[in-house]
Every structure is written in C-alpha cells, then in structure tokens.
N, C-alpha and C positions, 0 to 999 in steps of 0.2 A: 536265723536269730537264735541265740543262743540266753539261756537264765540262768543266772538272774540277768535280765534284760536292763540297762541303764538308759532311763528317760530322764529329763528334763522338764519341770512342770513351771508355767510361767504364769501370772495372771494380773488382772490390771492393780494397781493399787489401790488404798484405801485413806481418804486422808481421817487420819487423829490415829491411825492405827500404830502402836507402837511394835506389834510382832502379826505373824499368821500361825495360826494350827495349822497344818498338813495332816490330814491324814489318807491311808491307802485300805482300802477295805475296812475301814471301819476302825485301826489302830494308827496311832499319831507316830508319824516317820519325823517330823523334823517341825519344827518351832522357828524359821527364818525370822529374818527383819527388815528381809527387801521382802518383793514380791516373785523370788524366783526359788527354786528348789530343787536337787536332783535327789531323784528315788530310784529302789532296784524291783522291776516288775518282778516278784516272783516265778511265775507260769505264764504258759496261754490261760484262758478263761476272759469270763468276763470281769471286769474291776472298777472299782470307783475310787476315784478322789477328789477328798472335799478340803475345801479352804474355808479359816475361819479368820477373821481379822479381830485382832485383842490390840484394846488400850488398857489403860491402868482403871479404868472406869467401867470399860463394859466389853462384850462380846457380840462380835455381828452375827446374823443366820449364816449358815454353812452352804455356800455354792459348791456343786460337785458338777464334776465330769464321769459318765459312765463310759468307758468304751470295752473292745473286746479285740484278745489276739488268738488268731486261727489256727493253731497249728498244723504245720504242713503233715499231711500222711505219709505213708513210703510205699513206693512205688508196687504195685503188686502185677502177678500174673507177668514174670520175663522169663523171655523163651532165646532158647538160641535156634537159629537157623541158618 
C-alpha cells in the first residue's frame, strides 16, 4: 500500500438531507450530496471519519468510523548461506 492511500467512503443516506460533511481526522475532506465520497488516507495510523448530514434547516449528530492501517515492517536479520 502506498500514501496517500485512495479509499472510497460510502454510507446509508439520510432523507431531508440536502449535503454530508465528511470529515478525516477531525478536518472536512469534502461536502458531497449523495452519500458517497473518496478521500486520500494520509499514513498508516489509526483514523476516523465522520459523516454529518446537512439540510437547509439543521444538522444531524456525526456518525464515524474509526479504523487503523498497519504498516508493514522490513524485513530484518537476512543472511546469506
């Protein structure tokens, strides 16, 4: 895997909602107005992104997903024999 990492963030919709907030750690990546979005994972670590559905009238609570990307180590201790 290589970063910036390209995911695709999808989630159910919202009826009356006229757009979503996206955000990725805590900063707003994109403002859609379906319910789909692609972002660029920065690093491994751990990360969160939250969805916020906006009408003209109000704003929902913020659903997030936390997860985490491992990065792979390198390889140590190689011998020839």
């Amino acid at each position: 895997m290589t970063f910036p990492y390209a995911a695709t963030v999808t989630w159910d919709a919202v009826p009356g909602a006229a757009s979503y907030a996206v955000t990725l750690n805590g900063a707003v990546v994109g403002t859609p107005t379906t319910p789909t979005l692609g972002v660029a994972i920065p690093a491994a670590g751990t990360h969160t992104i939250g969805v916020t559905a906006v009408s003209p009238f109000e704003r929902s609570p913020e659903g997030t997903l936390t997860f985490e990307i491992v990065a792979v180590g390198k390889p140590g201790n190689i011998k020839i024999r």
